[in-house]
C-alpha positions in Angstrom: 162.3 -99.5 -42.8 159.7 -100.2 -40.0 157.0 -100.3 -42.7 158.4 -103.7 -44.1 157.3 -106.2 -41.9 153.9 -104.9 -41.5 153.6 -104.7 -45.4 155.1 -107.9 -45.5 152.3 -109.1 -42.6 149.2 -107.9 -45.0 151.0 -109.6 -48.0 151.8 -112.9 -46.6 148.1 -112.6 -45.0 146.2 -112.2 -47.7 148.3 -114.8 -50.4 147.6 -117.3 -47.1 144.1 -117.1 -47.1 142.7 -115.3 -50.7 144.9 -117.6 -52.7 146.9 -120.4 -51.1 144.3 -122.1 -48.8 141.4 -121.8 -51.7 143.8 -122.8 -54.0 144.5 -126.5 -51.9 140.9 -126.6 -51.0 139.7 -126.9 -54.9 142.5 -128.9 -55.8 142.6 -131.7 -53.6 140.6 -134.1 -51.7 139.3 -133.2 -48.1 141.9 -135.9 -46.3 144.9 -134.2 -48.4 143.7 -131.1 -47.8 143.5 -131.3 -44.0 146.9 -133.4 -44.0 148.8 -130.2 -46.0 146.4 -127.2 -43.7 147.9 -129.0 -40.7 151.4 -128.9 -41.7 151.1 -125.5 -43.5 149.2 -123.1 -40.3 151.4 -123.7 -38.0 154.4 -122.4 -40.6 152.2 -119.1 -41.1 151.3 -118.3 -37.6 154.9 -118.7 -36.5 155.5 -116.4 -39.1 153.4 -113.7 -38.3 154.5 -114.3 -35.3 158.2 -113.6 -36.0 156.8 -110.8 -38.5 155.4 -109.0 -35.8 158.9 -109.3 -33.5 160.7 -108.0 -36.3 158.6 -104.7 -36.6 159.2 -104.2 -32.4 163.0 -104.7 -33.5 162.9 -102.5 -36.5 160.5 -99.6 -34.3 163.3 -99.7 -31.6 165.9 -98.8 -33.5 163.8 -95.9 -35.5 164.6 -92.0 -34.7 160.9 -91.2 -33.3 158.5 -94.5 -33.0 155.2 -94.4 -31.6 153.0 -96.1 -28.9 150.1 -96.6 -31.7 153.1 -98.8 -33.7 154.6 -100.9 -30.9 150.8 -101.8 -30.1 150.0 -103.0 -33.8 154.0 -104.9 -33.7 152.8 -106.6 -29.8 149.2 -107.4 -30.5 150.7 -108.8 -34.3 153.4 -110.9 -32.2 150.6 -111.9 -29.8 147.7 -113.0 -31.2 149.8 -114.9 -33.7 151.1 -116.9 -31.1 147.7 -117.1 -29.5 146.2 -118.7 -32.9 149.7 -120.9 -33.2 149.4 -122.3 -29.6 145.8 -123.2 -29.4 146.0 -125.6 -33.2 146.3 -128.2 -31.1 143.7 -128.2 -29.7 141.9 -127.3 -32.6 143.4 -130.3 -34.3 141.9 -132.4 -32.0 138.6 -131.4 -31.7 138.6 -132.1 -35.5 140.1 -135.8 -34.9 137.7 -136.2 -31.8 134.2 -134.8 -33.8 134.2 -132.4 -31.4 132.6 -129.8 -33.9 130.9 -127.2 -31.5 134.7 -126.8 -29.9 136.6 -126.9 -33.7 134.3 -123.6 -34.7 134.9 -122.1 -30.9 138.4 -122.5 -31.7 138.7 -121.5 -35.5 136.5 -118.7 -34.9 139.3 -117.6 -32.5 141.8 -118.1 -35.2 139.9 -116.8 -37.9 139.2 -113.1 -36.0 142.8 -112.7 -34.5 144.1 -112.8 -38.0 141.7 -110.6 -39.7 142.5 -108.2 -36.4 145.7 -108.3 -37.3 145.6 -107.8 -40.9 143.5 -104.7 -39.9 146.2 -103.8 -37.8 148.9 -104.0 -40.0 147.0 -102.0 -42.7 146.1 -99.2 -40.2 150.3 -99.1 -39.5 150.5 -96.7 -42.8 148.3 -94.2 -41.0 149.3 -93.8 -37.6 
């Protein structure tokens, strides 16, 4: 059982970015598009976030977890929530022009989640 949520993790990762987010990109205009991207990332960190919680839950209640597992099921929960808390701030450098902060910022977003996907692929193995 503590191999669904991380599954679940890569899944929801990877029909987020490879098929959702090109998918609105090509179909509607940039002002949609960034209307329904900031109403949609903030639903899909949260739930990574909650993801990652769920696999500390489901690894403290298994007969022998490991150290290497509740590190991926923290670092899931955490940088989730990191890329959640700072969209605000992202959002605003994007309303303000602010461009050399919006790529800081996205940057940060864009390698927490691919750490994490990493992560939740390495869970299998360890």
């Amino acid at each position: 059982m503590h191999y669904y949520f991380p599954g679940m993790i890569v899944g929801f990762i990877l029909l987020q970015t490879a098929i959702v987010a090109p998918t609105l990109f090509k179909k509607l205009d940039i002002k949609d598009f960034g209307t329904v991207i900031r109403a949609l990332w903030p639903k899909f960190f949260l739930c990574l976030s909650v993801f990652g919680a769920a696999t500390l839950v489901t690894l403290y209640f298994h007969d022998d977890p490991s150290v290497y597992h509740y590190g991926i099921a923290g670092s899931t929960t955490v940088f989730a929530f990191i890329c959640y808390a700072i969209i605000p701030a992202t959002n605003r450098a994007t309303d303000e022009g602010n461009q050399k902060l919006f790529k800081v910022l996205h940057k940060v977003s864009v390698y927490l989640t691919v750490i994490v996907l990493l992560l939740n692929i390495a869970f299998l193995f360890g």
